[in-house]
N, C-alpha and C positions, 0 to 999 in steps of 0.2 A: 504494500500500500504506500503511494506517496502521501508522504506526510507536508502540510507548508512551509515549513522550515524550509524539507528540500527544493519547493517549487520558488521560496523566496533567491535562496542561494542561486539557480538554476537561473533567473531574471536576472540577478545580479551579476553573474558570470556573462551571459548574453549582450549585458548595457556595457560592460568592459569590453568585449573584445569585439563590439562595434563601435566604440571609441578608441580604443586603439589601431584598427583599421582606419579611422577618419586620419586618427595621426598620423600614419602612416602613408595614408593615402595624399595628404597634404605636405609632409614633406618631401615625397617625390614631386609632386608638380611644383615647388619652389627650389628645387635641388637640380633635376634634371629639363634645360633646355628645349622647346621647339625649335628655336632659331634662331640664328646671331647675326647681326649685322651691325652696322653704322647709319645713321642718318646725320644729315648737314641744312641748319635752317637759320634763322633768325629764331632767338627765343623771346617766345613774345609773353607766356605768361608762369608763372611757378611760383605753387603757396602750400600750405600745410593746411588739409583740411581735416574734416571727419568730428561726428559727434561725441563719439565711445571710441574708435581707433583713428590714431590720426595719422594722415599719409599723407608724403609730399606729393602733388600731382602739377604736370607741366605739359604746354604744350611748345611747339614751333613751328614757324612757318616754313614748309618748303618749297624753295624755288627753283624751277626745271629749268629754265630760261627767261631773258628779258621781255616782261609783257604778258607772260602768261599769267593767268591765275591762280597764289599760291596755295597748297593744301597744308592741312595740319597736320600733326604728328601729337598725338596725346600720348604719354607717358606717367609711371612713374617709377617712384626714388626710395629704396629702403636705405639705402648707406648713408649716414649723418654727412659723412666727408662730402661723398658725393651731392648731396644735396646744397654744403654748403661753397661749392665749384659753381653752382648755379644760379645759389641767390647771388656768388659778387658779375655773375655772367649775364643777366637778365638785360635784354636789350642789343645784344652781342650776336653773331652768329659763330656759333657752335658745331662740333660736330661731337652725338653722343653715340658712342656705343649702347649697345642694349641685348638682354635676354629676352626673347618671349617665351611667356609660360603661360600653356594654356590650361584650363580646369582645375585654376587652383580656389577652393569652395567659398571662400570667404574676401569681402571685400575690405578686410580688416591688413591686409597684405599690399592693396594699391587696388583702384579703379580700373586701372585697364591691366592689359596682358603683358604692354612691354614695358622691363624692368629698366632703368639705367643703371650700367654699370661703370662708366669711365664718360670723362666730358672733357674736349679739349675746343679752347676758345682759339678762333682765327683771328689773325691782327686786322 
């Protein structure tokens, strides 16, 4: 006969090791890459947002050529350093490195998918 004890236990074990699958499952999508690149724009905006988690979030403009229409680039910034390459770069055009990660569950890590990793300001 199961007794509740055991079916308490048995829940309890269940709420654990789909919490540690979440964990699990979240620090693979922060750890392991979709894609690496560079992008190169003007940075037009970058601030620390969030109510309960705060992230730096930034965008830039990118420009293809003279006259066209530029596009943005939203990103964001987990690394202090890195972030603060940014704020003294704001207005500048840059060129950031970045990871994308995608299906990482919480927006407690950055608004969108590409990370900055590195920022080097153009004279």
């Amino acid at each position: 006969m199961i007794t509740s004890k055991r079916i308490i236990l048995y829940v309890i074990g269940l709420l654990a090791a789909a919490l540690l699958l979440l964990a699990a499952y979240t620090w693979v999508m922060l750890h392991v890459s979709y894609s690496d690149g560079e992008r190169a724009g003007y940075l037009q905006k970058f601030s620390s947002r969030g109510w309960v988690c705060k992230t730096w979030e930034g965008e830039i403009l990118l420009t293809s050529m003279p006259g066209a229409i530029p596009e943005k680039f939203e990103f964001s910034v987990r690394d202090e350093s890195v972030a603060r390459d940014l704020t003294n770069a704001t207005g500048k055009r840059v060129i950031l490195t970045y990871a994308q990660h995608k299906g990482v569950p919480s927006q407690c890590f950055g608004e969108t998918e590409y990370y900055i990793t590195k920022v080097a300001v153009q004279p």
